[in-house]
Backbone as JSON, one array per atom type, in Angstrom:
{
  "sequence": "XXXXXXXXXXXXXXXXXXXXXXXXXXXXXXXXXXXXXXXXXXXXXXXXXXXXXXXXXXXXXXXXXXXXXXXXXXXXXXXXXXXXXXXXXXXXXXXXXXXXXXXXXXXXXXXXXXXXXXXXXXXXXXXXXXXXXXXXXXXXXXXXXXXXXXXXXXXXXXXXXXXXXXXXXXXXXXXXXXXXXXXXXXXXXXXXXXXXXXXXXXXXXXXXXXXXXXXXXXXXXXXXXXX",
  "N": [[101.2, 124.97, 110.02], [100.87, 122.23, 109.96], [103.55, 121.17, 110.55], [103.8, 122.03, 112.97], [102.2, 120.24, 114.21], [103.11, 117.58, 113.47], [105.59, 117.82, 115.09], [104.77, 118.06, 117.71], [103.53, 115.41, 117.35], [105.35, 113.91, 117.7], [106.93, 114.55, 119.71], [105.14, 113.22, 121.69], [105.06, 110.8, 120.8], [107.82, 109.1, 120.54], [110.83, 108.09, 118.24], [112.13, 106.98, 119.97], [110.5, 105.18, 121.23], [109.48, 103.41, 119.78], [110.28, 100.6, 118.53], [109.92, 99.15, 120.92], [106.79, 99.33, 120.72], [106.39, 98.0, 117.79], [106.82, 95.89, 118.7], [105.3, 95.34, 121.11], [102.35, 95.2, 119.23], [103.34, 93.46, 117.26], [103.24, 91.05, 118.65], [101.03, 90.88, 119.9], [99.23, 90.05, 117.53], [100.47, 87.74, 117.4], [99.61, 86.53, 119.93], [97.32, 86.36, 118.62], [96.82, 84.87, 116.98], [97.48, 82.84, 117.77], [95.91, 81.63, 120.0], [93.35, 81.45, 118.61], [94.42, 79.0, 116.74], [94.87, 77.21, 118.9], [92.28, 76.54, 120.18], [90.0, 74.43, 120.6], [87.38, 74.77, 119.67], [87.36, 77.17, 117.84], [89.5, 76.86, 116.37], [88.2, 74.9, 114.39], [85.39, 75.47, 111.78], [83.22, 78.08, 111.81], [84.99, 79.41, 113.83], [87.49, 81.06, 112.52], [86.5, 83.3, 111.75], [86.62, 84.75, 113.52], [89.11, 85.83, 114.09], [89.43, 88.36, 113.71], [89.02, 89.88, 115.5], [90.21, 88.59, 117.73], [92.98, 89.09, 117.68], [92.87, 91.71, 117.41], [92.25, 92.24, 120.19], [94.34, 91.01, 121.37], [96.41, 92.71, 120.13], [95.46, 94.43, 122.23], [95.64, 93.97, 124.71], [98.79, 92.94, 124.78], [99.93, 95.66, 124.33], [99.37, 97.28, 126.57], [100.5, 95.91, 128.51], [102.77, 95.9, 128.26], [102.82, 98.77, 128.43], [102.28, 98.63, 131.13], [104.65, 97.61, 132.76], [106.3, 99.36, 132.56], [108.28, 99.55, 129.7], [106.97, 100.86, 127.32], [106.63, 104.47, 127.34], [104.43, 105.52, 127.86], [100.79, 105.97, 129.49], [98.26, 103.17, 129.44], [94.86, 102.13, 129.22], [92.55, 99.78, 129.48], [89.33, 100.78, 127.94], [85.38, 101.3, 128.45], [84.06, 101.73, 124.73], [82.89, 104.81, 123.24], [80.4, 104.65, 122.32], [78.04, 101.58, 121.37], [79.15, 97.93, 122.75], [81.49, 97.8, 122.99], [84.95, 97.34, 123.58], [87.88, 99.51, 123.86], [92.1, 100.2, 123.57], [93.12, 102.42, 125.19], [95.34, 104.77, 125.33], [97.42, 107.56, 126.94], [99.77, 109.67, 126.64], [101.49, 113.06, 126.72], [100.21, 115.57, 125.58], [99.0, 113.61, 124.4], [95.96, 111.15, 123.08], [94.9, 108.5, 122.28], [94.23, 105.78, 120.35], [94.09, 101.95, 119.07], [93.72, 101.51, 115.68], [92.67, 99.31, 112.74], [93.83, 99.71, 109.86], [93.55, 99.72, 105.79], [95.93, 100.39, 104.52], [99.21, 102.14, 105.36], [98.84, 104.77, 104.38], [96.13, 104.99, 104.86], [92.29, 105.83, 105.89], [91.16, 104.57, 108.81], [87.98, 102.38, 108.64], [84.74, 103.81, 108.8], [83.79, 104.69, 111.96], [81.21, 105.34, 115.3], [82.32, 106.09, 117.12], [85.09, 106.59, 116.82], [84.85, 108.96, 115.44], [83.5, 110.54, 117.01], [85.88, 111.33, 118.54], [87.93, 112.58, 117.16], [87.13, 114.92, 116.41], [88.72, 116.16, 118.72], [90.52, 117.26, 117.25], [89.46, 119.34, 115.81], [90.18, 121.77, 113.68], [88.96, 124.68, 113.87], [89.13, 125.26, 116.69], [91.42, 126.38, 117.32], [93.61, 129.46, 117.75], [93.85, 131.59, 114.76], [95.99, 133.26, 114.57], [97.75, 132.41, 116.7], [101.37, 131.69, 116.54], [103.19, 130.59, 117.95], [104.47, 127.47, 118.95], [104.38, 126.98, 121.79], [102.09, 128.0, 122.9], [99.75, 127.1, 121.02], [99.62, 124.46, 121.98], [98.29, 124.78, 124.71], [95.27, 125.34, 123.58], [93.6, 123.58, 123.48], [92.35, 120.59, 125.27], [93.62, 117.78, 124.95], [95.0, 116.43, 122.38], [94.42, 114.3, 119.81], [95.41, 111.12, 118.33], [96.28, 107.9, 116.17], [97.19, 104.72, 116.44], [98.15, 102.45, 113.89], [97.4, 99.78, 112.18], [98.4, 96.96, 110.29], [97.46, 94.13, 109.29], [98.2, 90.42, 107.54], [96.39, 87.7, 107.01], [97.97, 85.33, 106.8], [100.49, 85.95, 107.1], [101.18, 88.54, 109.13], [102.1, 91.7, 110.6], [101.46, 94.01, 108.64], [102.1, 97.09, 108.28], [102.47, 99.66, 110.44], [101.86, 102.45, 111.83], [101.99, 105.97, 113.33], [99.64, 108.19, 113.74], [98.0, 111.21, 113.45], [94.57, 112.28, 113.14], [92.69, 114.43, 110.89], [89.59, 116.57, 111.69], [87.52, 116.76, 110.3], [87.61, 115.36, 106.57], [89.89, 115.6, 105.59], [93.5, 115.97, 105.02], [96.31, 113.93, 106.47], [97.1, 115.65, 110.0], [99.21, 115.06, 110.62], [101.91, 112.7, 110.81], [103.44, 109.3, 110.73], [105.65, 106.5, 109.72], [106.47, 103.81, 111.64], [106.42, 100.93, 111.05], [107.05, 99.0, 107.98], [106.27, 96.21, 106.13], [107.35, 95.85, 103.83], [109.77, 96.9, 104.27], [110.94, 99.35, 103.83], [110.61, 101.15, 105.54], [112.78, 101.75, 108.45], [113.31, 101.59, 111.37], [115.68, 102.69, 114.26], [116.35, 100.74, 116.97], [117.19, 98.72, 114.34], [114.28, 96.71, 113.12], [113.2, 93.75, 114.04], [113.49, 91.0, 110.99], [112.29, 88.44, 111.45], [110.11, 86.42, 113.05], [108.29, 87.62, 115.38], [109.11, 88.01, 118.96], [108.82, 84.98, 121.29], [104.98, 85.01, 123.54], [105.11, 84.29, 126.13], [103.77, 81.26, 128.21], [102.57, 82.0, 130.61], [101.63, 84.7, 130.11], [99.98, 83.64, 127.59], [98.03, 82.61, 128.49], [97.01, 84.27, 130.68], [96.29, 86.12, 128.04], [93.96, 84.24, 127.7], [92.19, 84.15, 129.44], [91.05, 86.32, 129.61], [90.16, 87.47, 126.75], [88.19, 85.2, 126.87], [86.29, 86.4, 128.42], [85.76, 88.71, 127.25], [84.59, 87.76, 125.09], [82.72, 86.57, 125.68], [81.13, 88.72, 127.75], [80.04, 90.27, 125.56], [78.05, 90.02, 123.05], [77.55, 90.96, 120.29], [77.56, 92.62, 117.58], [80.83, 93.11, 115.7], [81.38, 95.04, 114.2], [81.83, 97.22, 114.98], [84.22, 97.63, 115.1]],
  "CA": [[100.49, 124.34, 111.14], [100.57, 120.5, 109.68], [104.99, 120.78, 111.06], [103.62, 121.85, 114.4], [101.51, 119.05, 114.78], [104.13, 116.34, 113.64], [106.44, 117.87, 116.14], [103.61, 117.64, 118.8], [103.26, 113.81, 117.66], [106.84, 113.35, 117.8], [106.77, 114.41, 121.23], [104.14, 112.36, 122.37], [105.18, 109.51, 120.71], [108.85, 109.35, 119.6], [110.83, 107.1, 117.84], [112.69, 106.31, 120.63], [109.65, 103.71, 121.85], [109.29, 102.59, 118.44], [110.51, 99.26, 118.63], [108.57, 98.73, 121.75], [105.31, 99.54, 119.92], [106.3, 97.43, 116.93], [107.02, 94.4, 119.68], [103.89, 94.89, 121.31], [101.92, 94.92, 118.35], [103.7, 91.83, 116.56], [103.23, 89.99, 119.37], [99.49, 90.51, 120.57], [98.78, 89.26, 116.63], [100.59, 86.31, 117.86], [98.44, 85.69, 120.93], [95.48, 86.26, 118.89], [96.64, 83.5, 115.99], [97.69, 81.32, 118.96], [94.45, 81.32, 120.71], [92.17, 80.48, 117.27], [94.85, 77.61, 116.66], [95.1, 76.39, 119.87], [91.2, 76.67, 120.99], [89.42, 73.86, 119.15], [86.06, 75.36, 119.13], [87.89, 78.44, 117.62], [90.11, 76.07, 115.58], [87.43, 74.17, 113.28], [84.72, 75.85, 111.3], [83.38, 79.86, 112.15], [86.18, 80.17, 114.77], [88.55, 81.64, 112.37], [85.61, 84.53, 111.48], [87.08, 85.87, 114.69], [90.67, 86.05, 113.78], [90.62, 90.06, 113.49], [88.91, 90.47, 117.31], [91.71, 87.81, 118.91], [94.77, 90.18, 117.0], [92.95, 93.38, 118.52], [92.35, 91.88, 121.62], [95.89, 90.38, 121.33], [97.23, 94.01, 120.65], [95.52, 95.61, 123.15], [96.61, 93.06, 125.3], [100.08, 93.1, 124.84], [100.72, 96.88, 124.62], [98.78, 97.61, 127.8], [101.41, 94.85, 129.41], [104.58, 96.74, 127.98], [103.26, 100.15, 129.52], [102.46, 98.64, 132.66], [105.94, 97.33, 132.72], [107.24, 100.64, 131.76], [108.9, 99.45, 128.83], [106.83, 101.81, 126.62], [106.23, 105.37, 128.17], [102.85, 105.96, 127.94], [100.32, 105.24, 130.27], [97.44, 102.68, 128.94], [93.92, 101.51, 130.19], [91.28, 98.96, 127.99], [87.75, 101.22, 128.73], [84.52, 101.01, 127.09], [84.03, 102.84, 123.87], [81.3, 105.55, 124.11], [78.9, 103.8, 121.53], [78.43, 99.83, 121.17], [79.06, 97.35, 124.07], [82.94, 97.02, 122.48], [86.18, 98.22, 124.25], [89.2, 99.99, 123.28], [92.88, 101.02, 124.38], [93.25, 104.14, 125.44], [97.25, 105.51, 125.31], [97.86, 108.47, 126.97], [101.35, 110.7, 126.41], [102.44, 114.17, 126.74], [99.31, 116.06, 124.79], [97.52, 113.22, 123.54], [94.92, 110.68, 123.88], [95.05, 107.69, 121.11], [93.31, 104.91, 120.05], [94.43, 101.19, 118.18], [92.9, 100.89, 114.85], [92.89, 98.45, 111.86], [93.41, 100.54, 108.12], [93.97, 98.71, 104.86], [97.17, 100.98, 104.13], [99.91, 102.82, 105.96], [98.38, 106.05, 104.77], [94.96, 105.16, 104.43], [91.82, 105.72, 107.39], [90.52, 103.23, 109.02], [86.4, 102.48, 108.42], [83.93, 104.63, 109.7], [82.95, 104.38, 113.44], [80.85, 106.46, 115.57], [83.37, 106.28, 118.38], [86.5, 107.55, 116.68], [84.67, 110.38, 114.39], [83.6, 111.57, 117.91], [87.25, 110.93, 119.15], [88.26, 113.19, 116.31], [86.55, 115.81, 116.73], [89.61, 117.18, 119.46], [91.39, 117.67, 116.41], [89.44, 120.31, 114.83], [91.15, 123.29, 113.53], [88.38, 125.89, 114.44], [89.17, 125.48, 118.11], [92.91, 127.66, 117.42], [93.39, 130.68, 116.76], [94.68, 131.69, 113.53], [96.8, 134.05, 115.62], [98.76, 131.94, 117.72], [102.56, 131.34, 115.92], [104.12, 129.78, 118.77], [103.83, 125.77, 119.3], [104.24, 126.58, 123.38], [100.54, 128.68, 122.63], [99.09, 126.08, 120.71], [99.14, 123.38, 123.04], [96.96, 124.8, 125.81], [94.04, 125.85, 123.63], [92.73, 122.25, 123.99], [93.01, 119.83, 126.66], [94.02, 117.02, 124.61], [94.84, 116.1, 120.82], [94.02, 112.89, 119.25], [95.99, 110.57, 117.81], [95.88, 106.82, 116.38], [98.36, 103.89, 116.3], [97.22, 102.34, 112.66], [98.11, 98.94, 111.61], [97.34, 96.57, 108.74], [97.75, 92.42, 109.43], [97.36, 89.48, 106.76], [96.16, 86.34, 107.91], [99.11, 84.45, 106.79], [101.95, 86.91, 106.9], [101.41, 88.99, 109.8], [101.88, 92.65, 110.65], [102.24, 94.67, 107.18], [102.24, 98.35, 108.73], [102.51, 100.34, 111.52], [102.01, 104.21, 112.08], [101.23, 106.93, 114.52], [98.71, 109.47, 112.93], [97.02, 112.3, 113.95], [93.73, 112.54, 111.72], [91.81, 115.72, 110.93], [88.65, 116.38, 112.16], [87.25, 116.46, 108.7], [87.91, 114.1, 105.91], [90.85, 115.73, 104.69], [94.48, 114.85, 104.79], [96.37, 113.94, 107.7], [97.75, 116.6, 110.5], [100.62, 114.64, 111.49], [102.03, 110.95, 110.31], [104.75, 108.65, 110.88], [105.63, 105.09, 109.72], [106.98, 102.72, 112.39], [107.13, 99.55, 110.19], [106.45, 98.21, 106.8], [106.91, 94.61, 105.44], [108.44, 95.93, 102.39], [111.56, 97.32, 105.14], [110.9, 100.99, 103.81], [110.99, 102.11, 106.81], [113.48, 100.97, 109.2], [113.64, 102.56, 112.74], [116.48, 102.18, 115.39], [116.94, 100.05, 116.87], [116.05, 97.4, 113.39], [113.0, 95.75, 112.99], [113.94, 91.98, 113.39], [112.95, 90.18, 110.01], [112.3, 87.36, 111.56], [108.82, 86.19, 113.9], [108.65, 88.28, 116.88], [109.26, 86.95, 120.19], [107.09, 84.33, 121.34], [104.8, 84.98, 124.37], [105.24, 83.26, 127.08], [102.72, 80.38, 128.78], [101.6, 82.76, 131.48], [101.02, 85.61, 129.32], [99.08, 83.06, 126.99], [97.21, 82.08, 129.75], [96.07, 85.73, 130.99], [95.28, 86.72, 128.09], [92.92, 83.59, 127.09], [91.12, 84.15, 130.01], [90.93, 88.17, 128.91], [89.29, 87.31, 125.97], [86.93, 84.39, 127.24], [85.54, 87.27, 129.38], [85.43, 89.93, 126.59], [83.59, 86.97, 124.01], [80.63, 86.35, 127.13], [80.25, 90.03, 127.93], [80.06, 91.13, 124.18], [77.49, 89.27, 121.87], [77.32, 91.98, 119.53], [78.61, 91.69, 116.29], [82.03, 93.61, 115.94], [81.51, 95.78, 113.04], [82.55, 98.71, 115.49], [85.94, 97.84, 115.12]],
  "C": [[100.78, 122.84, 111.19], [102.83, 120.24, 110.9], [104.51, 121.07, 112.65], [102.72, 120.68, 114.48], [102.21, 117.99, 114.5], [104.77, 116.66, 114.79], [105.59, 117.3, 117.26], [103.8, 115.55, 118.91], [104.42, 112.89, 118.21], [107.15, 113.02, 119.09], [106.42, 113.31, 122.29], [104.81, 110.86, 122.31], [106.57, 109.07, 119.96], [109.79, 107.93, 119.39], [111.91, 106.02, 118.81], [112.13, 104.54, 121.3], [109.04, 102.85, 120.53], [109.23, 101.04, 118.03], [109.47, 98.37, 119.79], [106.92, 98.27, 121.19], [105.12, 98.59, 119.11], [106.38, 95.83, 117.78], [105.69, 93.92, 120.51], [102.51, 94.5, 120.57], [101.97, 93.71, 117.81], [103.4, 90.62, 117.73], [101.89, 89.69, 119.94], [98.85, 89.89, 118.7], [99.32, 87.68, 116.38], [99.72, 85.72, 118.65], [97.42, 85.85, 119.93], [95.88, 85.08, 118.19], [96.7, 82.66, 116.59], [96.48, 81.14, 119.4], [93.47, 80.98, 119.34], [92.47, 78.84, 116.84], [94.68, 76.81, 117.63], [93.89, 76.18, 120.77], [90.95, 75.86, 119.85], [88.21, 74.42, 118.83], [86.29, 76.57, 118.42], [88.49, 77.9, 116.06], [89.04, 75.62, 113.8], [86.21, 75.34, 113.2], [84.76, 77.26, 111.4], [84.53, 80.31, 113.33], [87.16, 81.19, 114.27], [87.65, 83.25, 111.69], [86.45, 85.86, 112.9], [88.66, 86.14, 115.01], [91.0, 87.77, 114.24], [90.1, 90.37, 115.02], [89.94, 89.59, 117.85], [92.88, 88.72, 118.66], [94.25, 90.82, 117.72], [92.47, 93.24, 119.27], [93.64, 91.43, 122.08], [96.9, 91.5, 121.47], [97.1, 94.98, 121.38], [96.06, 95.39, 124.56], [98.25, 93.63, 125.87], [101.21, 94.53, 124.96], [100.37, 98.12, 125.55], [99.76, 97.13, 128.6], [102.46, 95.37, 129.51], [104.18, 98.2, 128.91], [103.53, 100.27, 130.63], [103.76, 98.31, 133.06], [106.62, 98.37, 132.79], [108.56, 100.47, 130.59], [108.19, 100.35, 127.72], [106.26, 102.82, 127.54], [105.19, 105.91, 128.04], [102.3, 105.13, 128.85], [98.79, 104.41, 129.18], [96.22, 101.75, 129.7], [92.58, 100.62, 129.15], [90.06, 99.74, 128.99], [87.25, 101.09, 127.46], [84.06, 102.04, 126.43], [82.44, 103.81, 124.16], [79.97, 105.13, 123.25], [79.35, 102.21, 121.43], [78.61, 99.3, 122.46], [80.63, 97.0, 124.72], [83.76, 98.1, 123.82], [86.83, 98.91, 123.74], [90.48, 100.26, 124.04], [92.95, 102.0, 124.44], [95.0, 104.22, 126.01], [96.97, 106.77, 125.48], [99.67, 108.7, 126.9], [101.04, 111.84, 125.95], [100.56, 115.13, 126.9], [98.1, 115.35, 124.26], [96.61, 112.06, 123.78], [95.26, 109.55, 122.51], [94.63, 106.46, 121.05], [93.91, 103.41, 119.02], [93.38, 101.25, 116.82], [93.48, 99.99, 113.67], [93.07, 99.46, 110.56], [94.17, 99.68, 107.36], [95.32, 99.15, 104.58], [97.75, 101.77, 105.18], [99.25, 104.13, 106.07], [96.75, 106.37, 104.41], [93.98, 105.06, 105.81], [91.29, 104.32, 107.3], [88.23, 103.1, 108.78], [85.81, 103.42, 109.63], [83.68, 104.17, 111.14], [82.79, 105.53, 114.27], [81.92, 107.0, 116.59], [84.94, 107.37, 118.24], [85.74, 108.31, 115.66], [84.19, 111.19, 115.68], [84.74, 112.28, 118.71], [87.7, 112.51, 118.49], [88.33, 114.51, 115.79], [87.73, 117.16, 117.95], [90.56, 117.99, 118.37], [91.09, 118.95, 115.37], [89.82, 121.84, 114.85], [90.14, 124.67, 114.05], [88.67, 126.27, 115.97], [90.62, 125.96, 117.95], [92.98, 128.66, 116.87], [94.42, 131.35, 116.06], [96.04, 132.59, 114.08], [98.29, 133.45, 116.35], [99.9, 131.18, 116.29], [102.93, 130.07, 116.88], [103.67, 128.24, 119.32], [103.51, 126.1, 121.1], [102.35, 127.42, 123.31], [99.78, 127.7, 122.3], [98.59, 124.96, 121.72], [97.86, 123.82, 123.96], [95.85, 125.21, 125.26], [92.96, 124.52, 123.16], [93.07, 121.37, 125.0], [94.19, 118.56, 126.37], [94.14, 116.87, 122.72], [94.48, 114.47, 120.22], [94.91, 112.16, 118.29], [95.24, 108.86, 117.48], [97.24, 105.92, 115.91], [97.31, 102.61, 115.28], [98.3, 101.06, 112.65], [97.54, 97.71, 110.98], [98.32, 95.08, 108.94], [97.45, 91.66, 108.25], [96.99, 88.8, 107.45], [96.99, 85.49, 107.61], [100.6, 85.15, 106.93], [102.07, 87.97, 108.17], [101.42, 90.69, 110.13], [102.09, 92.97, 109.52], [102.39, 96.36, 107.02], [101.85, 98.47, 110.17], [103.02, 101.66, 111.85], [101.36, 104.53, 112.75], [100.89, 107.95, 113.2], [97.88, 110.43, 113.35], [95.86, 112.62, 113.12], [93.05, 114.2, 112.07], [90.65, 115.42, 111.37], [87.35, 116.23, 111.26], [87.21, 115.41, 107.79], [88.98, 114.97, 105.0], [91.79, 115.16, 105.22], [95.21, 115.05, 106.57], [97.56, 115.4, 108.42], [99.12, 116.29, 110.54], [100.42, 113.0, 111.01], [103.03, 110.42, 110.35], [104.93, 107.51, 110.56], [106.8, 104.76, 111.08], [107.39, 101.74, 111.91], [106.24, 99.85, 109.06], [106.99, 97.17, 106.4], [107.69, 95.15, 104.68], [110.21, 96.52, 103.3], [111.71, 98.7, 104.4], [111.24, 101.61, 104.82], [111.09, 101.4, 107.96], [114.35, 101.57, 110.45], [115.12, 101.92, 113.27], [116.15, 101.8, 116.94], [116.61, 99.09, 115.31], [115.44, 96.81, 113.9], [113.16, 94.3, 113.25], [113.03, 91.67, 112.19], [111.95, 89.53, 110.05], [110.45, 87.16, 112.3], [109.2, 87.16, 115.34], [108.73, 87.62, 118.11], [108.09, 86.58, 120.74], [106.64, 84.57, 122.82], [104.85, 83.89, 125.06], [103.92, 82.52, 127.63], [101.8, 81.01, 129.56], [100.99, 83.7, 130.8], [99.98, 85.05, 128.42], [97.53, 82.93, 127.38], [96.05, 83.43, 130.18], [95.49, 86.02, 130.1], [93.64, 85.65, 127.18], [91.98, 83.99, 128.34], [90.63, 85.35, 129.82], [89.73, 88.0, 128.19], [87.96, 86.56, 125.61], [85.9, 85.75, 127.7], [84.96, 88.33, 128.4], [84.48, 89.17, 125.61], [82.2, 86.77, 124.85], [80.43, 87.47, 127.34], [80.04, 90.42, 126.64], [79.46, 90.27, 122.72], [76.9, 90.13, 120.67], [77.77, 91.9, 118.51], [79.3, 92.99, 116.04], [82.45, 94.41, 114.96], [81.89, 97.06, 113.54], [83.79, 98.64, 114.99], [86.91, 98.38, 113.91]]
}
């Protein structure tokens, strides 16, 4: 079952847009470090408390911008999560439905939240039946599967993973998993990874998305432990 559901993810999400993903990513943890540096009230004292909401406002940002573009093929929309006051991206492709999160490791989950253990829930195995062989069967006996695009930042160094994962609905191990990047250059898609800093956003893009996030810091005085 666990090879039909990589294939499935493969599908959905293959490594053809890989680089994309890893570009949109590296680069919305640019806008967010840019906007803490370059905001002084952000700059000096508790401003930098909010380092990890500017990155994942930065990457939801930036890989909402690439779909609309159609440089990555999925479609993507920021709505609000179904508990809390917070947001999220939402990535659709093919089969599945998927979600950004933060986890300390490549193959480790991310913290509890009520939002994605309800999310998670599409994924459970009682809803197929033991019966069905064939992947073209499988598919239709849910509407959607669940996926998540997992990735693990320092604060001085930058992205340090990036994988697509399908979690169980459970707390066991995962259905389906893929690395995209790792600092250490383990794993090294095609086109390569550049080394180097990712490309820098541009003034306008800066621009949009400071005013993005002005808007998301005044509607959202909540404290951000959803995330």
């Amino acid at each position: 079952m666990e090879n039909r559901f990589q294939q499935l993810l493969e599908v959905a999400f293959p490594a053809s847009a890989d680089f994309d993903v890893f570009r949109g990513v590296s680069r919305g943890i640019v806008l967010g470090d840019g906007l803490i540096e370059n905001t002084p009230w952000l700059k000096e004292g508790g401003g930098h408390d909010l380092r990890g909401f500017a990155r994942r406002h930065g990457i939801m940002f930036s890989v909402r911008d690439l779909c609309i573009k159609g440089d990555l093929p999925f479609s993507a929309e920021i709505v609000a999560m179904p508990h809390g006051p917070w947001h999220w991206l939402e990535i659709r492709s093919a089969n599945f439905v998927a979600h950004i999160c933060r986890t300390p490791g490549p193959y480790l989950f991310p913290d509890e939240a009520l939002s994605r253990q309800d999310e998670r829930l599409r994924n459970q195995l009682g809803l197929f039946d033991e019966k069905v062989r064939d992947l073209g069967e499988l598919v239709p006996k849910i509407r959607e599967f669940y996926a998540w695009l997992t990735y693990g930042a320092l604060a001085s160094e930058g992205l340090q993973h990036l994988c697509w994962a399908m979690p169980p609905a459970d707390e066991s191990d995962w259905l389906a998993h893929r690395n995209i990047y790792r600092a250490d250059r383990e794993i090294i898609p095609e086109p390569p990874l550049p080394s180097s800093a990712p490309d820098k956003p541009s003034e306008a893009i800066k621009l949009r998305f400071k005013e993005e996030i002005e808007k998301a810091l005044n509607d959202n005085k909540k404290d951000p432990s959803e995330y």
